[in-house]
TORFI-585953 format. One record per residue (C-alpha): residue in one letter; x, z, y. Coordinates in steps of 0.001 Angstrom, whole numbers, plus 500000, padded with zeros to 6 digits. Example, Ala and Ser with C-alpha at 12.3 -4.5 7.8 and 13.67 -1.06 7.14 Angstrom:
<atoms>
A512300507800495500;S513670507140498940;
</atoms>
This chain:
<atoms>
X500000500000500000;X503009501210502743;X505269498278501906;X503691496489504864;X501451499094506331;X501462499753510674;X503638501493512822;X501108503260514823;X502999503662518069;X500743505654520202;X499339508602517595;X498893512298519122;X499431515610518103;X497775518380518788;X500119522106517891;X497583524665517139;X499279526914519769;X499198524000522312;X495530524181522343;X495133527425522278;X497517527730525524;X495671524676526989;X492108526633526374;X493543529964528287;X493853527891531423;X490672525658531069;X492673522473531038;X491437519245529179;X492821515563528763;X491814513635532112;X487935514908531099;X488482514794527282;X488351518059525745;X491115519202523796;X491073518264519740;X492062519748516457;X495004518738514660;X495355518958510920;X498412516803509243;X495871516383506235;X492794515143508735;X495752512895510133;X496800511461506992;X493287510655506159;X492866508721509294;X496261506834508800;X495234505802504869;X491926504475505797;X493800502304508389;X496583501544506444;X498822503649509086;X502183503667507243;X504208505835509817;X502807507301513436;X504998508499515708;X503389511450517479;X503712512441521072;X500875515417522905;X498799513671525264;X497817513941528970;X498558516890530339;X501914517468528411;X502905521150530332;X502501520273533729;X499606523141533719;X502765525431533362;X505090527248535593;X508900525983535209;X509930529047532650;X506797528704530490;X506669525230530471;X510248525034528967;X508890527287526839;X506221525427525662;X508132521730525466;X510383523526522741;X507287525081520997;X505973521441521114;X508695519437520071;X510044522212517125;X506692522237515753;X506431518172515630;X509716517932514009;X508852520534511072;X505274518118510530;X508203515488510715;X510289517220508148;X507762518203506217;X506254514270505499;X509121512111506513;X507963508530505539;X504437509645507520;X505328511233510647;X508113510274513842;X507807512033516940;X508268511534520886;X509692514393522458;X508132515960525095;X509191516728528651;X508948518898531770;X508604516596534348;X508440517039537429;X511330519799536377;X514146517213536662;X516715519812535311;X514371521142532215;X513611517276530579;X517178516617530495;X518297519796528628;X515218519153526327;X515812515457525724;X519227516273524588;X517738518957522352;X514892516357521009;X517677514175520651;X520545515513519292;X518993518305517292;X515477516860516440;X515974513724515603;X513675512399517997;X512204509050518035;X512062508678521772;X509933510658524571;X506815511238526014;X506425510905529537;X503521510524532279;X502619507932534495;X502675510245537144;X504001513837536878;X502275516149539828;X501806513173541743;X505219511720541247;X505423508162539754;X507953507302537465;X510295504840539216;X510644507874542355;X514646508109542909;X514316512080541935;X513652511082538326;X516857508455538565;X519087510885536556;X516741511327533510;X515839507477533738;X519792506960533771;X520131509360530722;X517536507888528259;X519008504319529173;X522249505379527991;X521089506522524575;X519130503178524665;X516065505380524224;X511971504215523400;X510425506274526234;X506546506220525380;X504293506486529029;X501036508065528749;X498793507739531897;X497050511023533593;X494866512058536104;X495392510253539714;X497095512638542183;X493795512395544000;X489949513591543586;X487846512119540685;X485015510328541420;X481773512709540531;X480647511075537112;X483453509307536420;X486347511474534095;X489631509984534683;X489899508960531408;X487774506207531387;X489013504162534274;X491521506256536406;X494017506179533409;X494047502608533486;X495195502108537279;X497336505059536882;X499357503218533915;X499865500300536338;X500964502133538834;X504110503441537192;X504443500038535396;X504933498359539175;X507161501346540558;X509817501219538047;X509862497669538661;X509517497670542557;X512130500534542241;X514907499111540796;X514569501259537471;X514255498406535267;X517017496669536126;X519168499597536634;X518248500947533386;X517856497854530692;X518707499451527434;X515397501584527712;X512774500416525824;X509442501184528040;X506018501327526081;X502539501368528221;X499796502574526655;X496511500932525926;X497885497910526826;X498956498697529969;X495961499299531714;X494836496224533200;X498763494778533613;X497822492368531485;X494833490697533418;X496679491613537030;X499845490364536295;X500228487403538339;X498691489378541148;X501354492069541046;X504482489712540170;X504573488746543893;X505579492721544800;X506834493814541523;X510517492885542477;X513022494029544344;X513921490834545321;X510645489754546115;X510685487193543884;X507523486413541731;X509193484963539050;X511421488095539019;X508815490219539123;X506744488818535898;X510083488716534078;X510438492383534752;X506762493089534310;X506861491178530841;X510053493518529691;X507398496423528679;X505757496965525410;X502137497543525119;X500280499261522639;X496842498162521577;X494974501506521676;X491420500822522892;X492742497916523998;X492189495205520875;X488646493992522020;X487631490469521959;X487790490997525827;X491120492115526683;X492856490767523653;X493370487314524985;X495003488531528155;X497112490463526485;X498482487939523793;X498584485178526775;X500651487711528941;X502835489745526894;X505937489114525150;X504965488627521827;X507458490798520632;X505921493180522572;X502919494432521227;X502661497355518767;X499800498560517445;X498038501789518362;X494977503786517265;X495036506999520432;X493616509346517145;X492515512016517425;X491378511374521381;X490140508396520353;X487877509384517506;X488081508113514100;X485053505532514908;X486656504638518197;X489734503547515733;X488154502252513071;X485787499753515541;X488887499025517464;X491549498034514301;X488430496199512956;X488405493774515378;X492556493599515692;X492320492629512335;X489588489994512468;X491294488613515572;X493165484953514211;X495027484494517114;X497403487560516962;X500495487781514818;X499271491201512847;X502490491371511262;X504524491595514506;X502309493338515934;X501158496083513141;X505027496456512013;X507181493906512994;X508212494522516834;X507976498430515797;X510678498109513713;X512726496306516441;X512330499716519013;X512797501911516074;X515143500895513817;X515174503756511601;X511383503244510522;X512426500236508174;X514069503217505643;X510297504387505592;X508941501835503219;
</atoms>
């Protein structure tokens, strides 16, 4: 069954205690409230869709809702408990680290951890942390870091560093602009080209890059060239969580390098329905390459996933 099953690149995780900590200060997910985790629920959900591996990263709000001590405090908790479900089903399971953005000093003393003593696949980080984009010059040095271990650095969109529209939870349109956002700043910034041995993935398809692209290549570069800025808007992976309809499919394969796309399910925010409705119609979908895209290109950011067969 696993000798050709997906790389689900954009898989959550939810540490009991992370929950738990999230619940004492009334926090949710961008409006989402905050689910159980099981490994054996997880496994269920990756067998019915053929997941081979996921790689596992917490979503929206990471610990932002903490102060700098307990946040550092609760990025180890994270990440230590992500590598034991790691350890404990190693052909299953990968893991993004994460980080304490906007604490500059604390993600780069916990990246090397993740790294060095981990085993981490890559990390986690948000589209905006406290209102900060990625692609701000105050992030350069971490930015500078993970491009020197050549690292897969998975972004996640949040909340908008603004008020939510009554009726409207930020999770069903706000994280779409906000994954844009960061896409154009690190390319407006300069990050991309300074830093071209990172490997950036966008989730759910990068909001609506895809569909905007030509729009936003005329101020993407630092140059100010268009063609620049599409080459440098086409260097990011996107993940098909909640993003493989019959709708925004063809923008996506017409945009993106087809190397590009890796396949994602957003479980357990996304419930199991969500997934199942949403791999359905990957699969039925001619046009795509579903072995790129449900293994092949995931292979090519993480190299050590082809020993997981």
């Amino acid at each position: 069954m696993f000798d050709s099953g997906r790389i689900d690149t954009h898989h959550h995780i939810v540490p009991p205690a992370y929950r738990e900590w999230l619940a004492g200060k009334g926090v949710d997910a961008g409006g989402l409230p905050i689910p159980a985790w099981s490994a054996d629920a997880d496994l269920e959900v990756m067998d019915a869709n053929n997941i081979q591996t996921a790689i596992l990263s917490v979503s929206t709000p990471g610990v932002e809702p903490g102060e700098l001590r307990e946040a550092r405090r609760m990025a180890r908790e994270v990440n230590e408990y992500a590598a034991t479900v790691v350890a404990e089903h190693p052909r299953r399971f990968c893991f993004y680290a994460a980080l304490t953005l906007p604490d500059l000093d604390g993600a780069l003393t916990e990246a090397a951890y993740a790294f060095d003593e981990l085993d981490a696949a890559g990390v986690v980080i948000y589209a905006n942390s406290k209102g900060t984009y990625l692609g701000d010059p105050q992030f350069d040095p971490l930015m500078e870091e993970l491009d020197r271990r050549h690292a897969a650095v998975f972004v996640h969109p949040s909340e908008l560093p603004g008020p939510a529209v009554p009726g409207i939870p930020p999770y069903v349109a706000d994280f779409l602009l906000d994954s844009v956002r960061a896409a154009f700043n690190l390319c407006r910034s300069g990050t991309m080209d300074r830093c071209p041995n990172i490997k950036v993935l966008l989730s759910h398809a990068g909001g609506f890059l895809p569909y905007a692209a030509t729009r936003l290549s005329f101020f993407a570069s630092p140059t100010g060239s268009p063609e620049d800025g599409m080459e440098l808007l086409r260097r990011f992976y996107l993940d098909t969580a909640l993003a493989s309809s019959p709708f925004a499919l063809p923008s996506l394969l017409a945009f993106a390098d087809p190397t590009h796309i890796t396949y994602g399910s957003d479980w357990p925010y996304a419930p199991t329905l969500i997934v199942d409705k949403f791999t359905g119609t990957l699969d039925a979908y001619k046009a795509a390459d579903h072995r790129a895209i449900n293994r092949g290109n995931a292979e090519q950011i993480f190299p050590c996933l082809t020993d997981r067969r």
